[in-house]
Structures are given as C-alpha cells and as structure tokens.
C-alpha positions, 0 to 999 in steps of 0.5 A: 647563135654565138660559137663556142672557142675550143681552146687546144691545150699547149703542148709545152705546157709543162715545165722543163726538167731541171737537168740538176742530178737526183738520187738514183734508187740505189742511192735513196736505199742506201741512204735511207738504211743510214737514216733509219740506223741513226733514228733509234735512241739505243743505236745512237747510244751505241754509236755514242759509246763505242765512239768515246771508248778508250780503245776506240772499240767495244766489247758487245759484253761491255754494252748490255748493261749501259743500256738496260737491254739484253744481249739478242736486243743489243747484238741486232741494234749492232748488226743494223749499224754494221749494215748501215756501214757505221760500225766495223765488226771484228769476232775474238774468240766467242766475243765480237768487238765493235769500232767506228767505220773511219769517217761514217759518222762525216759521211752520215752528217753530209747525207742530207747536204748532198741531196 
C-alpha cells in the first residue's frame, strides 16, 4: 500500500507588501469628490465659462441661459464644484458670483499622476 505526502502549505506563501504609500481613505474620498465633479458635461461647461470670463468671475444670472438649464438646476452643479474646491463663491447683494479656485484645475489634472 503506497502513503499519501501531505504537503504543508508554506507560510511565506504570500507576497511582501510593496512599502510604496497608498491613498488613505480620506484622500480616496477627496479625490473621488473631485472626479465625480468633473464627470458632468454642464459642471465642465461651467468651469469652461467661468474660466474664460473677462473678469476671470461669473455671475450665477449670467450661466443659465449658455446651458439651457434653469437657475435651481445651475446653482446645484455650482455648489458641487464649489465642494469639490474648483470654484470660489462670493455672495453680492441677492447674486452670488463664481471664480476659479487659484491653481484647482493643475491639482485636478495631477490627481491621476499622483496616484
């Protein structure tokens, strides 16, 4: 009658971590807020206009009618943008203007760089 060789499983089996640094969760959600942001068409028509505005600022009153959407429909793509850290928002009386955060639009392009 022949034996049967039980095989022990090695224990260092597994590879080694890599040591590299990862995203922390925080950083993932951050980032991912970001990304999310840019993924809508209007939001990046927004960003595109406010961008190339004279002042270097829009008028929320000015960006309804560029993308065919109501005020409520604009305002809530703005406040993504503005929670995402793309966009400053300054109140003037009964209007709120918008403007590039300095530099947001670099930091967004060198997300995926820095992963």
């Amino acid at each position: 009658m022949t034996s049967l060789q039980i095989l022990e499983p090695e224990v260092d089996a597994c590879c080694a971590p890599s040591g590299k640094p990862v995203l922390s969760a925080k950083e993932a959600q951050q980032r991912a807020l970001v990304f999310k942001a840019l993924a809508d068409p209007n939001r990046l028509r927004l960003l595109s206009i406010v961008k190339a505005g004279e002042s270097g600022e829009a008028c929320v009153c000015d960006l309804t009618e560029p993308l065919d959407l109501g005020q409520p429909t604009v305002s809530h793509h703005l406040k993504i943008l503005v929670d995402a850290g793309l966009l400053n928002r300054e109140k003037r009386g009964t209007w709120a203007y918008y403007s590039l955060v300095p530099g947001a639009l670099d930091e967004a392009a060198g997300l995926l760089a820095t992963l």
